[in-house]
N, C-alpha and C positions, 0 to 999 in steps of 0.2 A: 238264880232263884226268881222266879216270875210272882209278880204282885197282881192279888186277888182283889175282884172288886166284890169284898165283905157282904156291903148288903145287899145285892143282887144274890149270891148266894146264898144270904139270912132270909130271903124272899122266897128263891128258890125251896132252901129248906122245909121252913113251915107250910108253905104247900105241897111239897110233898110228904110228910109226918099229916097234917092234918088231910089229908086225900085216903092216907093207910089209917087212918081215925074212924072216917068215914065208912072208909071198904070194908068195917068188922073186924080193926084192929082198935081196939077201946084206948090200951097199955101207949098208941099212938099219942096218945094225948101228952103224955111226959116230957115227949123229947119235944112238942112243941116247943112248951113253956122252958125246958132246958135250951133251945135252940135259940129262943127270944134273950136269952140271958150272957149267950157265950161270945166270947172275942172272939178276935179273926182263926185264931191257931186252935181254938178250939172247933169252932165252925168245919175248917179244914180238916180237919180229925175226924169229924163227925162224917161231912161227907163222905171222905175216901172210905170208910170202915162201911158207908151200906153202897160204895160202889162206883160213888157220883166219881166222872172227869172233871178235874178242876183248870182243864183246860181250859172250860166252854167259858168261865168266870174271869180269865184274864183281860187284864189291862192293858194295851198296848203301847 
């Protein structure tokens, strides 16, 4: 199992939720604030379901 570096991805996250915010996706606003709030395993979840490689987030 490869270890994520969380808040680069919680970084990553929010600007991409707030970017779909922005582009006239309003409902974008939820996962911000939900994104601000989640552990790491949640985080992970979140990415993988709109897509993201959690590759690019690894630790070495």
């Amino acid at each position: 199992m490869a270890t994520i570096d969380v808040d680069r991805l919680r970084e990553y996250l929010v600007d991409y939720c707030g970017t779909a915010m922005f582009g006239g996706f309003p409902a974008a606003l939820l996962d911000v604030a939900e994104v601000e709030s989640m552990d790491g395993y949640e985080l992970c979840r979140k990415a993988e379901s709109l897509g993201i490689d959690l590759h690019q987030f690894e630790v070495e």
